[in-house]
N, CA, C and O atoms as a GROMACS GRO file, in nm:
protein
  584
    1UNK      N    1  -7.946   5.180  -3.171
    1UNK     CA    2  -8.001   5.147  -3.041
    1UNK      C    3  -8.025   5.277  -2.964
    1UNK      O    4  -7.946   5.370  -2.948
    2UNK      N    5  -8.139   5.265  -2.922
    2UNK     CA    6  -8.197   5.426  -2.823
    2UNK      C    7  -8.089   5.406  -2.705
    2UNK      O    8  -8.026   5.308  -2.662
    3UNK      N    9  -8.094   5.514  -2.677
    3UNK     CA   10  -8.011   5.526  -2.501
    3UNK      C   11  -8.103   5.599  -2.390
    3UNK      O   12  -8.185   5.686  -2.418
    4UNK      N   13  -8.086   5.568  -2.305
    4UNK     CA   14  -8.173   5.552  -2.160
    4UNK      C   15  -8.098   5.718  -2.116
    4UNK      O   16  -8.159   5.810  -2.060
    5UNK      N   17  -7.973   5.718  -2.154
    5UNK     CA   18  -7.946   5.876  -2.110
    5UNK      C   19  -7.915   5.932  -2.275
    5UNK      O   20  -7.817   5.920  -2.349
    6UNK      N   21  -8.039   5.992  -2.290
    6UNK     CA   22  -8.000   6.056  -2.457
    6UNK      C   23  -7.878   6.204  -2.483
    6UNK      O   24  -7.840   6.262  -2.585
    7UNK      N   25  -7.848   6.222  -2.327
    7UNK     CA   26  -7.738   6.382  -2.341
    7UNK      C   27  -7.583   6.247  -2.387
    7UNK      O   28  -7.520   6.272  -2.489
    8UNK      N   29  -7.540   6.116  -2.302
    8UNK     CA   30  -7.502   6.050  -2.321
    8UNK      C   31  -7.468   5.950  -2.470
    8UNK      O   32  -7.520   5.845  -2.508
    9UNK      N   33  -7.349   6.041  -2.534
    9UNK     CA   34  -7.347   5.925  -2.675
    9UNK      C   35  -7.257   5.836  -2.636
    9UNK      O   36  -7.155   5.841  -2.568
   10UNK      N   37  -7.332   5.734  -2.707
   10UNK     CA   38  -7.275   5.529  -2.693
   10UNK      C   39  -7.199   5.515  -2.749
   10UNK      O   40  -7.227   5.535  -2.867
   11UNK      N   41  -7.084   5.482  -2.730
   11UNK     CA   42  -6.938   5.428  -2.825
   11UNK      C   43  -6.999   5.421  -2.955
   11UNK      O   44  -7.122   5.413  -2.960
   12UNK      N   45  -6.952   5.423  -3.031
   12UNK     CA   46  -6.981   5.403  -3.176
   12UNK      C   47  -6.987   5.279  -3.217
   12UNK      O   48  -7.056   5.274  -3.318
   13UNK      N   49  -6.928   5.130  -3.171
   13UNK     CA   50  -6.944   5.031  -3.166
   13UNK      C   51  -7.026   4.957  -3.103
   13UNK      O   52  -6.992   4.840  -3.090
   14UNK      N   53  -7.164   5.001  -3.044
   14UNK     CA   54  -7.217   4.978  -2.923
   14UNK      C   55  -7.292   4.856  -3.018
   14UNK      O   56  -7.282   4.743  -2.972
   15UNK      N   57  -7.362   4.870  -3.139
   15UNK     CA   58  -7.445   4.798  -3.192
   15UNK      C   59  -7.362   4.654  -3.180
   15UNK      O   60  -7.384   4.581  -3.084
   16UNK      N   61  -7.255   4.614  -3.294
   16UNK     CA   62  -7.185   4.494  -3.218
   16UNK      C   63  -7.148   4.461  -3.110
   16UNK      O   64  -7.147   4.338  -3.112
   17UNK      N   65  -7.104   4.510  -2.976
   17UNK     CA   66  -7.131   4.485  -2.880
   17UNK      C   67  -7.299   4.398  -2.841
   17UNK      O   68  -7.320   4.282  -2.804
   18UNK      N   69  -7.382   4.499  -2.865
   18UNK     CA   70  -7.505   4.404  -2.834
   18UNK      C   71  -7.537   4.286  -2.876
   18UNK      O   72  -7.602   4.191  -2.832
   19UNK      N   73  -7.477   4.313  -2.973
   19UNK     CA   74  -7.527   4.139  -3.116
   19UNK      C   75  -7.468   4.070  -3.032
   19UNK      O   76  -7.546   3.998  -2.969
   20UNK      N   77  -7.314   4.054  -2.988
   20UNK     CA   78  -7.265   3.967  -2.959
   20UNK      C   79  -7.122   3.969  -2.845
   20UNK      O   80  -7.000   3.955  -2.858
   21UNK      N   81  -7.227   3.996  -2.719
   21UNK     CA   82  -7.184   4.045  -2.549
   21UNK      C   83  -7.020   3.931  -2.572
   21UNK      O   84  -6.909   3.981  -2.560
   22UNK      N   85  -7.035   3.823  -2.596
   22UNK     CA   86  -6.917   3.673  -2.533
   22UNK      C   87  -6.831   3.749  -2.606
   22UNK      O   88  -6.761   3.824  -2.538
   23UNK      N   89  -6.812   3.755  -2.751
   23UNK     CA   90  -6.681   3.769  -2.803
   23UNK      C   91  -6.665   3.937  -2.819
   23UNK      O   92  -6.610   3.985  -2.918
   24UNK      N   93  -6.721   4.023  -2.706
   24UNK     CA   94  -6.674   4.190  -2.731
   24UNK      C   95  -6.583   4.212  -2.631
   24UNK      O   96  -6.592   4.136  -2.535
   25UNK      N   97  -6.484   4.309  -2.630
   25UNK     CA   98  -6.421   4.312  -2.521
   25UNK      C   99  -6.488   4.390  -2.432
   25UNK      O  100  -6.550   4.480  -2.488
   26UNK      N  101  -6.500   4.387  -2.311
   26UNK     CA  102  -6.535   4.421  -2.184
   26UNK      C  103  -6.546   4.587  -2.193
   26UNK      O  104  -6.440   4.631  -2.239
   27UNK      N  105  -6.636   4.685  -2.166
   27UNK     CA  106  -6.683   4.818  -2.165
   27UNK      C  107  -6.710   4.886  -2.083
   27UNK      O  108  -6.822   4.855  -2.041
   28UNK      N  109  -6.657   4.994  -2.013
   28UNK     CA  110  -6.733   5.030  -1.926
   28UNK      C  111  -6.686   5.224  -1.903
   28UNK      O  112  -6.580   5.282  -1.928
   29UNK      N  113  -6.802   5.272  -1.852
   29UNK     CA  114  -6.725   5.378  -1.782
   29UNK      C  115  -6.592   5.429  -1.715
   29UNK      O  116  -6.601   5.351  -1.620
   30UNK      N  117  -6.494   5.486  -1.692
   30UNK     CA  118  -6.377   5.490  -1.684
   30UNK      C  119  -6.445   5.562  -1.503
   30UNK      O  120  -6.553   5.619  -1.487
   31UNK      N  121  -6.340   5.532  -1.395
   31UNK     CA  122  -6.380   5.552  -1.244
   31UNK      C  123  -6.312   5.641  -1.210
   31UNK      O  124  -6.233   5.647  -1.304
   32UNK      N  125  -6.278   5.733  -1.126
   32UNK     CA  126  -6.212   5.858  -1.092
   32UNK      C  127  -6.232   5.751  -0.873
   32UNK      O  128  -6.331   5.758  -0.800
   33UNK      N  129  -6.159   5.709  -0.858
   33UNK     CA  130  -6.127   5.602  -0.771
   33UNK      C  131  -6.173   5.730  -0.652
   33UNK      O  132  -6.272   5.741  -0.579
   34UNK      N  133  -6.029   5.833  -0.674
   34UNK     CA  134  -6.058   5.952  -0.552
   34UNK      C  135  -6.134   5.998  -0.496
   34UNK      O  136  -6.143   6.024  -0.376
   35UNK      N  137  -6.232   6.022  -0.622
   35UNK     CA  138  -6.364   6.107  -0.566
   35UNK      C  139  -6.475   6.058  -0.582
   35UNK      O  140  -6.569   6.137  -0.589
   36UNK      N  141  -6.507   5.873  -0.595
   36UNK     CA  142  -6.608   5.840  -0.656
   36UNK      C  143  -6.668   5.837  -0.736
   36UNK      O  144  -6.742   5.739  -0.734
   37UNK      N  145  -6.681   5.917  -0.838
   37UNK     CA  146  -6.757   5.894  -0.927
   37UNK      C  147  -6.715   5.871  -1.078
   37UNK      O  148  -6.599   5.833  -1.090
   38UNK      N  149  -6.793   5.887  -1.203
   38UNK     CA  150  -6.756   5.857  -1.312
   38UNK      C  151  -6.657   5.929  -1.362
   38UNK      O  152  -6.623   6.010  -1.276
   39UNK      N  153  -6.585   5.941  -1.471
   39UNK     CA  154  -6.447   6.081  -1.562
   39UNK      C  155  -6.526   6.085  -1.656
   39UNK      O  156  -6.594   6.000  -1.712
   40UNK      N  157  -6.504   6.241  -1.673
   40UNK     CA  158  -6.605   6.282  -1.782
   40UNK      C  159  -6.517   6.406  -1.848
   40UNK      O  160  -6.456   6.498  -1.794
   41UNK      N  161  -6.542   6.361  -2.020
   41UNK     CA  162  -6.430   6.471  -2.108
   41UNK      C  163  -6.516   6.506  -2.198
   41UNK      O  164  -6.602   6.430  -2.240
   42UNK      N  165  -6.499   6.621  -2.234
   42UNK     CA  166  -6.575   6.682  -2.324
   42UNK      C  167  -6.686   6.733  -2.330
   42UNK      O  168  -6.732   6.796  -2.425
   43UNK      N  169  -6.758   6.700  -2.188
   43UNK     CA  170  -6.902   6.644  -2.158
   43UNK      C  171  -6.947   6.504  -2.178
   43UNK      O  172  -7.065   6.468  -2.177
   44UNK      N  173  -6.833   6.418  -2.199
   44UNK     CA  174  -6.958   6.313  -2.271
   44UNK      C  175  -6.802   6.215  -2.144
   44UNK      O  176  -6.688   6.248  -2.110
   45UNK      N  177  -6.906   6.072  -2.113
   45UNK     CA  178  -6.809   5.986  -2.024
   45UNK      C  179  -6.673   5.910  -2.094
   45UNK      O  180  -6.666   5.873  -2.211
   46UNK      N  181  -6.577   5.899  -2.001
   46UNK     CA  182  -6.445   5.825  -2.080
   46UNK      C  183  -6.480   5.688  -2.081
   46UNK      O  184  -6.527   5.649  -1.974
   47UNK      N  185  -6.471   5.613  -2.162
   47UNK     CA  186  -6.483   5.465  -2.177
   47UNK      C  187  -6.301   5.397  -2.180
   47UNK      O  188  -6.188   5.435  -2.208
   48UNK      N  189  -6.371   5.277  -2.132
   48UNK     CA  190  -6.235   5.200  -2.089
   48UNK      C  191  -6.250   5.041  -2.128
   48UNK      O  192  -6.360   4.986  -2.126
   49UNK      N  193  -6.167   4.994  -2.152
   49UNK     CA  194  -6.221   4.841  -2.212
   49UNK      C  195  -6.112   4.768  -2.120
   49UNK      O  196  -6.022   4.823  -2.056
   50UNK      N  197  -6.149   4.589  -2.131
   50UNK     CA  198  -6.073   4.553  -2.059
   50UNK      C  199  -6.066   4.528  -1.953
   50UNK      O  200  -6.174   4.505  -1.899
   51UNK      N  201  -5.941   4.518  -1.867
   51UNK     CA  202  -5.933   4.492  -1.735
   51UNK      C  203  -5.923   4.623  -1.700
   51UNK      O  204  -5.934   4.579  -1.586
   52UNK      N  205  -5.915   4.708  -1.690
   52UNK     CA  206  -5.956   4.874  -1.698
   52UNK      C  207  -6.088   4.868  -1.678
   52UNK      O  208  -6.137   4.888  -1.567
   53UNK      N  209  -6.152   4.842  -1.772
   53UNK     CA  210  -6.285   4.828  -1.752
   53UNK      C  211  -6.381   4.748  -1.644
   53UNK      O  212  -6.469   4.812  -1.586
   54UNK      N  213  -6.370   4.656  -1.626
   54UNK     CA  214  -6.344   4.565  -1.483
   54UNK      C  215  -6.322   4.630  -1.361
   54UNK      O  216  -6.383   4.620  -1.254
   55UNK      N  217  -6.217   4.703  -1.396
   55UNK     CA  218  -6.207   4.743  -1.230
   55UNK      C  219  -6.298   4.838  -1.228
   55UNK      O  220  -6.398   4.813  -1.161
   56UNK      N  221  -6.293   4.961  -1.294
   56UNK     CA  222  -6.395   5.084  -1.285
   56UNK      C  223  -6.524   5.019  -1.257
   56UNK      O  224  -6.580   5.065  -1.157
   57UNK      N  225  -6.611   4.887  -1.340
   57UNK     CA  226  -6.739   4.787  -1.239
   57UNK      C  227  -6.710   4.777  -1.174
   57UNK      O  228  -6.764   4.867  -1.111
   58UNK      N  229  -6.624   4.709  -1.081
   58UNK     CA  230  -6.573   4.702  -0.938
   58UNK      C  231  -6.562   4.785  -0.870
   58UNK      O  232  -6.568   4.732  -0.759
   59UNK      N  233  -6.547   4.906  -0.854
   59UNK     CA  234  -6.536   5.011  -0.797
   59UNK      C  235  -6.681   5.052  -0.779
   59UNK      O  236  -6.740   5.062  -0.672
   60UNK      N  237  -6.720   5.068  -0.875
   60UNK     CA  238  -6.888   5.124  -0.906
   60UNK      C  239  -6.964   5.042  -0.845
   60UNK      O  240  -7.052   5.097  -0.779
   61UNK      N  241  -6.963   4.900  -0.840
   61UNK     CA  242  -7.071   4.804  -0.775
   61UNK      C  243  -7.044   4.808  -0.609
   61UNK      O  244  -7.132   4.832  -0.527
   62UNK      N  245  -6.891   4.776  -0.575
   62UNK     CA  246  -6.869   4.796  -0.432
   62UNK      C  247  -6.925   4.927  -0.369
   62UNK      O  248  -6.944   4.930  -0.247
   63UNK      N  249  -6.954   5.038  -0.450
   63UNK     CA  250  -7.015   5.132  -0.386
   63UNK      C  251  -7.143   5.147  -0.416
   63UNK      O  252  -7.187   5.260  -0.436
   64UNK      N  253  -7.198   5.072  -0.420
   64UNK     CA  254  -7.367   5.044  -0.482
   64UNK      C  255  -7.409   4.976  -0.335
   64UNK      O  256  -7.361   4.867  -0.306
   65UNK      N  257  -7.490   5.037  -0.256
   65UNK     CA  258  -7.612   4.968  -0.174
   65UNK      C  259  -7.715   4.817  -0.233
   65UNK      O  260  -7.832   4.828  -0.269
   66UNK      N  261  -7.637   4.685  -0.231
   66UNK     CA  262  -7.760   4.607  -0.340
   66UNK      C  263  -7.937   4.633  -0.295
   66UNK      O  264  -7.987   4.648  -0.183
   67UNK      N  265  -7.992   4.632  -0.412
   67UNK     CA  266  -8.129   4.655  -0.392
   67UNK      C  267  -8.186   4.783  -0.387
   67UNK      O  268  -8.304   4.807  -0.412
   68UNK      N  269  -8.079   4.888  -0.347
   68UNK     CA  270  -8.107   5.015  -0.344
   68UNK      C  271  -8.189   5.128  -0.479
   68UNK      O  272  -8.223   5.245  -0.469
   69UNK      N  273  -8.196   5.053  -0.573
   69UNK     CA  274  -8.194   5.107  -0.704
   69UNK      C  275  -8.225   5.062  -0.789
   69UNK      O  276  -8.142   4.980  -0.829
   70UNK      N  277  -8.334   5.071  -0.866
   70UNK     CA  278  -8.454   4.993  -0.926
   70UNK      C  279  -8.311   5.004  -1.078
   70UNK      O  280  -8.280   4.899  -1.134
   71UNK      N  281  -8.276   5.075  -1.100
   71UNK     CA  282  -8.179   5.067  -1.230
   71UNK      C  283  -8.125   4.976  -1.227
   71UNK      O  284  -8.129   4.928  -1.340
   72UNK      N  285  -8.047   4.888  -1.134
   72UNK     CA  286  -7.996   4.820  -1.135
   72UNK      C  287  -8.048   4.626  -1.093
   72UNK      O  288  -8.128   4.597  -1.004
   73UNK      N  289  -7.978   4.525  -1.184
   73UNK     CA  290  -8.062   4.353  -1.103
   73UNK      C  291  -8.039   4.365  -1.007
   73UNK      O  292  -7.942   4.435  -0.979
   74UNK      N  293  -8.144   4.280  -0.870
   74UNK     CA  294  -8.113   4.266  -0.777
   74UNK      C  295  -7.990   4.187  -0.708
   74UNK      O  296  -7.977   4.164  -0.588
   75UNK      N  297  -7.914   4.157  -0.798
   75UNK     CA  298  -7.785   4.076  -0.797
   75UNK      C  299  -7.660   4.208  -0.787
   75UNK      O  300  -7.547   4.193  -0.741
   76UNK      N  301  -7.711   4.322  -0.838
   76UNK     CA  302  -7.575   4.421  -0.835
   76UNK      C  303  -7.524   4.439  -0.692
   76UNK      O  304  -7.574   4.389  -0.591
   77UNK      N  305  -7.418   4.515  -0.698
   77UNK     CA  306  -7.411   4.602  -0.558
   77UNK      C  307  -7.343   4.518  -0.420
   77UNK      O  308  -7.342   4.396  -0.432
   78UNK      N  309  -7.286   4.577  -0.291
   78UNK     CA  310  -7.274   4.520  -0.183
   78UNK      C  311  -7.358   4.529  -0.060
   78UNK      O  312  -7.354   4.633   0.006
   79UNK      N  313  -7.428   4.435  -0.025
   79UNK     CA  314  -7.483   4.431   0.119
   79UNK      C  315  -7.438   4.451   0.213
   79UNK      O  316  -7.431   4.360   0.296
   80UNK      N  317  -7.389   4.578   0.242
   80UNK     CA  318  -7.333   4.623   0.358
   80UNK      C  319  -7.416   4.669   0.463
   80UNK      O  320  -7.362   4.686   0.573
   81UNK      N  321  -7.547   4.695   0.449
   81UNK     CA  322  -7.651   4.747   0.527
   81UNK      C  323  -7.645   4.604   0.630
   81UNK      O  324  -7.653   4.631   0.750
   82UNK      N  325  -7.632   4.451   0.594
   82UNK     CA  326  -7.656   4.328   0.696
   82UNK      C  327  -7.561   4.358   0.778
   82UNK      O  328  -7.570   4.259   0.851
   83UNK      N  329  -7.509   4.396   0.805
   83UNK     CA  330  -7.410   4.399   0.869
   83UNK      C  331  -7.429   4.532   1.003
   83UNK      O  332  -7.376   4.533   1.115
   84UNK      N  333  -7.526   4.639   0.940
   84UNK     CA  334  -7.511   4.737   1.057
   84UNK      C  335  -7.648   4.680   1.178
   84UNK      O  336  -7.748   4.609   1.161
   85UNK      N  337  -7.600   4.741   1.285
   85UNK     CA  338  -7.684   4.732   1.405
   85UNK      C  339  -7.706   4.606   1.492
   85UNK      O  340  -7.781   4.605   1.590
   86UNK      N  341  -7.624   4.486   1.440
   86UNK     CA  342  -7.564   4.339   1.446
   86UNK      C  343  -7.450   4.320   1.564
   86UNK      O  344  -7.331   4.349   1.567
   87UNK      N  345  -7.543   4.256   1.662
   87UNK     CA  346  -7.440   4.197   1.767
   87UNK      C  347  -7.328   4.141   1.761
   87UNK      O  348  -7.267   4.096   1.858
   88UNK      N  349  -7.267   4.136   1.579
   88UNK     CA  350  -7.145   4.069   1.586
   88UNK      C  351  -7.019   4.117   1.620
   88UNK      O  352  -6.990   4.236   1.624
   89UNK      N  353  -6.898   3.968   1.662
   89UNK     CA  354  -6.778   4.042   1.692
   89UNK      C  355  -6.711   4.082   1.605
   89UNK      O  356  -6.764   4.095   1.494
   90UNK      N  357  -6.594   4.111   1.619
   90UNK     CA  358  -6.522   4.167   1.475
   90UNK      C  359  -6.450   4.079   1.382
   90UNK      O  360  -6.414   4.117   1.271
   91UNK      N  361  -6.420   3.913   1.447
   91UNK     CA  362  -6.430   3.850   1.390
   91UNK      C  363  -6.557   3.813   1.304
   91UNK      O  364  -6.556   3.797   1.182
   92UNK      N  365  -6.605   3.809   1.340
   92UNK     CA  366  -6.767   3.752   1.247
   92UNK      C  367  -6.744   3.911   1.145
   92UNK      O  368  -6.673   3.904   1.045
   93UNK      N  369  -6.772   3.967   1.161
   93UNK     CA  370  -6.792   4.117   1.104
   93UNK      C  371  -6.711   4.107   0.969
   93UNK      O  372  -6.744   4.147   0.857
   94UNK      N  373  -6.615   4.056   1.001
   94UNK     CA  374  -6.455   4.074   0.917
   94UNK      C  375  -6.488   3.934   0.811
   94UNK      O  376  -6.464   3.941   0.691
   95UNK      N  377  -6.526   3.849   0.855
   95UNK     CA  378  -6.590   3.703   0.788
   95UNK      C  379  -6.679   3.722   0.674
   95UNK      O  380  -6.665   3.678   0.560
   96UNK      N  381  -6.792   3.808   0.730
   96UNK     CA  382  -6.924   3.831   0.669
   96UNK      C  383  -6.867   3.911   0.574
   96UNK      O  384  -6.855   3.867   0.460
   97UNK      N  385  -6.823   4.042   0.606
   97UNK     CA  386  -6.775   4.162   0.502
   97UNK      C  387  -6.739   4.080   0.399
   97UNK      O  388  -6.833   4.060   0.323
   98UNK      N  389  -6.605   4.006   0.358
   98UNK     CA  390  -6.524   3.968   0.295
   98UNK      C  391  -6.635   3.857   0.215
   98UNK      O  392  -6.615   3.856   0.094
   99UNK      N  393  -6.730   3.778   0.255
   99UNK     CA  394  -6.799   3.649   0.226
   99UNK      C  395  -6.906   3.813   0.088
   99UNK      O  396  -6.929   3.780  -0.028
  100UNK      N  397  -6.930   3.897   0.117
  100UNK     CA  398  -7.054   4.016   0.069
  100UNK      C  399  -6.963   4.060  -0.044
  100UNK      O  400  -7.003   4.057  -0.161
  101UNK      N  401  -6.845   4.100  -0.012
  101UNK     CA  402  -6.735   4.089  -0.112
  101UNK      C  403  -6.699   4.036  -0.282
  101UNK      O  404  -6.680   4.073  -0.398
  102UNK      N  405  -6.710   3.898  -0.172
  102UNK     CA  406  -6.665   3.784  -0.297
  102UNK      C  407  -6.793   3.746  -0.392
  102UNK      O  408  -6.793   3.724  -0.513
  103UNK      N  409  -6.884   3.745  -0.315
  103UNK     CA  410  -7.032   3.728  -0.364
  103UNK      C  411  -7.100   3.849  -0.487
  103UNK      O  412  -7.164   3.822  -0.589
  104UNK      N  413  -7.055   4.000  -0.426
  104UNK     CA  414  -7.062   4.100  -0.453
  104UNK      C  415  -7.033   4.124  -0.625
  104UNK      O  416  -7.106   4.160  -0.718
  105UNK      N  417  -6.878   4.081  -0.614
  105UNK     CA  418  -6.770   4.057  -0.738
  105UNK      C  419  -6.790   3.906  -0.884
  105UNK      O  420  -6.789   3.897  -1.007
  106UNK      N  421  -6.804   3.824  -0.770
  106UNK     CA  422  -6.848   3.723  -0.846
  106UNK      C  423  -6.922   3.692  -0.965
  106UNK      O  424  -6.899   3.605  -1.048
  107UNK      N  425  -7.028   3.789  -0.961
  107UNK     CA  426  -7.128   3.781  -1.040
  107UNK      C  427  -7.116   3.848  -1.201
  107UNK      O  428  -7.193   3.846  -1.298
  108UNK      N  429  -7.008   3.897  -1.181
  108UNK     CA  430  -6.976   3.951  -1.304
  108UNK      C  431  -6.892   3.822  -1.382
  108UNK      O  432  -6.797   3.768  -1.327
  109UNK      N  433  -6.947   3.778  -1.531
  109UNK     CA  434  -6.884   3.699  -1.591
  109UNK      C  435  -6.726   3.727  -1.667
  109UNK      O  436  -6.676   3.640  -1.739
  110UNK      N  437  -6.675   3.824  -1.648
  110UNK     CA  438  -6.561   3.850  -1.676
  110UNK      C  439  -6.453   3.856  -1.538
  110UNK      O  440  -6.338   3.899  -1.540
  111UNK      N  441  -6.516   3.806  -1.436
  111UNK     CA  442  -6.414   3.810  -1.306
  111UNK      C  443  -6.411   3.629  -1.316
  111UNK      O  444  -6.488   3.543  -1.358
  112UNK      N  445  -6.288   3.633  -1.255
  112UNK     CA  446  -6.275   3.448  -1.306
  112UNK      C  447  -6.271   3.397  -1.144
  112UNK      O  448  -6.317   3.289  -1.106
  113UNK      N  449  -6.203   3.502  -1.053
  113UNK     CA  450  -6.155   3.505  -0.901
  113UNK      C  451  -6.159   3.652  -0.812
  113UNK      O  452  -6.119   3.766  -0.834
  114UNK      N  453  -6.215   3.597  -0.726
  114UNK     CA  454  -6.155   3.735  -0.639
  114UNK      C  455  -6.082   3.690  -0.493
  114UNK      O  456  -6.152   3.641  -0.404
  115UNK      N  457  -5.959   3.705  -0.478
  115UNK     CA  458  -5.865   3.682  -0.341
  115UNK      C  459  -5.817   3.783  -0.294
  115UNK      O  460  -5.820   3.896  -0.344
  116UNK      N  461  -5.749   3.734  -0.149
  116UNK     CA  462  -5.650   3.830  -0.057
  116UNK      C  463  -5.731   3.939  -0.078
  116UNK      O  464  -5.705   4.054  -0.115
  117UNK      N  465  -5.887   3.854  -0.031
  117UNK     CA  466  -5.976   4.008   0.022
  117UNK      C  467  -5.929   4.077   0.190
  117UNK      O  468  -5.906   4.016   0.295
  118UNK      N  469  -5.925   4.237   0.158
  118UNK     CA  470  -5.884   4.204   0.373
  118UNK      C  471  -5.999   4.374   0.343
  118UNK      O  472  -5.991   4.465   0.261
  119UNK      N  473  -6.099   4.345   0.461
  119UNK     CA  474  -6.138   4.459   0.496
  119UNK      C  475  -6.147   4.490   0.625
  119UNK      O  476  -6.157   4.416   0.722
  120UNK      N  477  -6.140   4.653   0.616
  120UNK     CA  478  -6.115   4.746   0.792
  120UNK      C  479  -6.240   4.857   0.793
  120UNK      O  480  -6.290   4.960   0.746
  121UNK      N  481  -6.245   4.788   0.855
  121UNK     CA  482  -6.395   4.885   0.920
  121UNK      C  483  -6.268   4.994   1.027
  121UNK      O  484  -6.171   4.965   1.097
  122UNK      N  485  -6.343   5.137   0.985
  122UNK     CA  486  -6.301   5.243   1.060
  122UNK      C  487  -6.434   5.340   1.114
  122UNK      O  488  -6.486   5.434   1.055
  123UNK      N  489  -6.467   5.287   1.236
  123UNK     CA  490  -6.588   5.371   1.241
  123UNK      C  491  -6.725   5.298   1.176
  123UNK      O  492  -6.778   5.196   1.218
  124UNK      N  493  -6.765   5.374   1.068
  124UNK     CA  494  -6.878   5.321   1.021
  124UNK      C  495  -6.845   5.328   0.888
  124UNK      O  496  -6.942   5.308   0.815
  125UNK      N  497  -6.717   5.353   0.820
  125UNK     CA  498  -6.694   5.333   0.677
  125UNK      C  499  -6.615   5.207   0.646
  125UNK      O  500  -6.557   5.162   0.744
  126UNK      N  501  -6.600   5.148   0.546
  126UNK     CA  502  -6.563   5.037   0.520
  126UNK      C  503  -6.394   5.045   0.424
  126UNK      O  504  -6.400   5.141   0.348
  127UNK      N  505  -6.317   5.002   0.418
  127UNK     CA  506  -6.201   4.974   0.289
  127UNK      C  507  -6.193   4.809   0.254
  127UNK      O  508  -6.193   4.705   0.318
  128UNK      N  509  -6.188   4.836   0.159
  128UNK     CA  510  -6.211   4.647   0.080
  128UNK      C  511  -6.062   4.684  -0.030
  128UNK      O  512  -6.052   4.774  -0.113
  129UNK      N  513  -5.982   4.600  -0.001
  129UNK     CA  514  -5.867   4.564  -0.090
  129UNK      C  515  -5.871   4.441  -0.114
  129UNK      O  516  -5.886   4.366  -0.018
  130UNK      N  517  -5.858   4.391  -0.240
  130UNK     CA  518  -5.819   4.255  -0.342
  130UNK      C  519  -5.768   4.265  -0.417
  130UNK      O  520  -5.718   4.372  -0.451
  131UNK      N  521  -5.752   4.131  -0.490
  131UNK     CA  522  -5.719   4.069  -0.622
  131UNK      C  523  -5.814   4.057  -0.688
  131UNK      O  524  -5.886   3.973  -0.633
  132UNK      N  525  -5.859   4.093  -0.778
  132UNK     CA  526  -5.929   4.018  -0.870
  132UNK      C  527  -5.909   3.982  -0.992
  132UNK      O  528  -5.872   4.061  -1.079
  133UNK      N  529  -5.934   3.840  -1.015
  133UNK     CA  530  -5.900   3.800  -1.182
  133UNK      C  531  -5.964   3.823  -1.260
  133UNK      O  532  -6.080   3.792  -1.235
  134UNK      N  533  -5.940   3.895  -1.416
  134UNK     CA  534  -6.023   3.872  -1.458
  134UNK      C  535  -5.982   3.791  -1.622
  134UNK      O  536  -5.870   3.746  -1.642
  135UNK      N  537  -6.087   3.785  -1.723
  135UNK     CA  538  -6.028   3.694  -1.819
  135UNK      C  539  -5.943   3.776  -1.888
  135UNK      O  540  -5.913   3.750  -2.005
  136UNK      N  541  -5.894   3.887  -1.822
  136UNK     CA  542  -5.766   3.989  -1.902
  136UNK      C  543  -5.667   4.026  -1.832
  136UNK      O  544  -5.582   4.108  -1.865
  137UNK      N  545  -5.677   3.948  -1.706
  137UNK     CA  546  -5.542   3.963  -1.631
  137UNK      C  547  -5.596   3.992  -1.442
  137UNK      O  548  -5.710   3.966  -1.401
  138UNK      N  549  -5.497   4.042  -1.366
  138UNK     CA  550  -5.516   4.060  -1.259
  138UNK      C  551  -5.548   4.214  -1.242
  138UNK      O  552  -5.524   4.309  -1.316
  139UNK      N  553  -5.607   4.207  -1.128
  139UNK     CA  554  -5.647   4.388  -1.100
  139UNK      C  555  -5.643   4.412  -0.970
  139UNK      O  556  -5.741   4.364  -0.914
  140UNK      N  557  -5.581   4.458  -0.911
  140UNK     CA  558  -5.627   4.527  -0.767
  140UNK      C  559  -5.676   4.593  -0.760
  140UNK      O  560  -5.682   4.676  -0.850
  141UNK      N  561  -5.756   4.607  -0.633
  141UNK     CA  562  -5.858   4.701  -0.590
  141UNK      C  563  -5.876   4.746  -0.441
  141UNK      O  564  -5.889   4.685  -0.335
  142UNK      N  565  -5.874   4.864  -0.474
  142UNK     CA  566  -5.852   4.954  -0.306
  142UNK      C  567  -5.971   5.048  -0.331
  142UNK      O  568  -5.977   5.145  -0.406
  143UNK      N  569  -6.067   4.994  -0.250
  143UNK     CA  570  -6.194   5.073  -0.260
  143UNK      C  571  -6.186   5.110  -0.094
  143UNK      O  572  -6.164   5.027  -0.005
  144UNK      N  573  -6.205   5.224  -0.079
  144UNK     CA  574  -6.227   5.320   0.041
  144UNK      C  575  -6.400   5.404   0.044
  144UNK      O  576  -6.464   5.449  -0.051
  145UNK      N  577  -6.432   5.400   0.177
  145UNK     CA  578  -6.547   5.491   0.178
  145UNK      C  579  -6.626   5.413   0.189
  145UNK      O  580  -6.716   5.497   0.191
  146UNK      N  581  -6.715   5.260   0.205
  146UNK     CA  582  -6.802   5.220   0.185
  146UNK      C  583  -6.897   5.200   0.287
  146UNK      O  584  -7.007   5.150   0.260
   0.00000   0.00000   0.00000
């Protein structure tokens, strides 16, 4: 299978993976939470499977603008932009966030739940802490910066 980033080599298992997405375990880039972005060894990215894997999507999508980025379905990402320049109170604010959240997370078929969402707006950046289930267990998530 070609790759879209050719400096980027694909797990070595990538071909079964494609044949057959339901019964592979879960794949993904490994997240460096601190500083945003991907972990990278050797030059080449750390992969993580699992509920490991799960969260590092979670991390990565909550900091995704949806729509922002033709790379990605228009289903990725959080709509946090509805929310700016909005007469709402901070109740409503705190409602909506959390509703962009769950919606946000949802869409991934390996999340089964996402609860005991609580987010704090500081200023104009966002923190989103949860639960999320996934079909490999529970994961928390403390995403800062959004």
């Amino acid at each position: 299978m070609a790759s879209l980033f050719p400096l980027i080599s694909a797990p070595a298992d990538e071909t079964a993976q494609a044949q057959s997405p339901t019964a592979a375990m879960y794949r993904e880039v490994a997240w460096d939470h601190a500083n945003n972005r991907p972990l990278w060894r050797g030059g080449s990215p750390v992969w993580v499977t699992g509920a490991e894997a799960v969260a590092s999507w979670v991390a990565s999508t909550l900091h995704t603008e949806r729509r922002s980025r033709d790379l990605f379905s228009a289903d990725y990402g959080l709509e946090l932009r509805e929310l700016a320049g909005r007469g709402y109170t901070e109740a409503v604010k705190q409602s909506e966030a959390i509703r962009y959240v769950r919606e946000c997370l949802e869409i991934n078929p390996y999340i089964t739940a996402v609860r005991q969402i609580s987010v704090d707006f500081s200023g104009t950046l966002l923190t989103v802490q949860c639960i999320v289930d996934t079909i490999y267990g529970e994961v928390s998530v403390d995403v800062a910066g959004l």
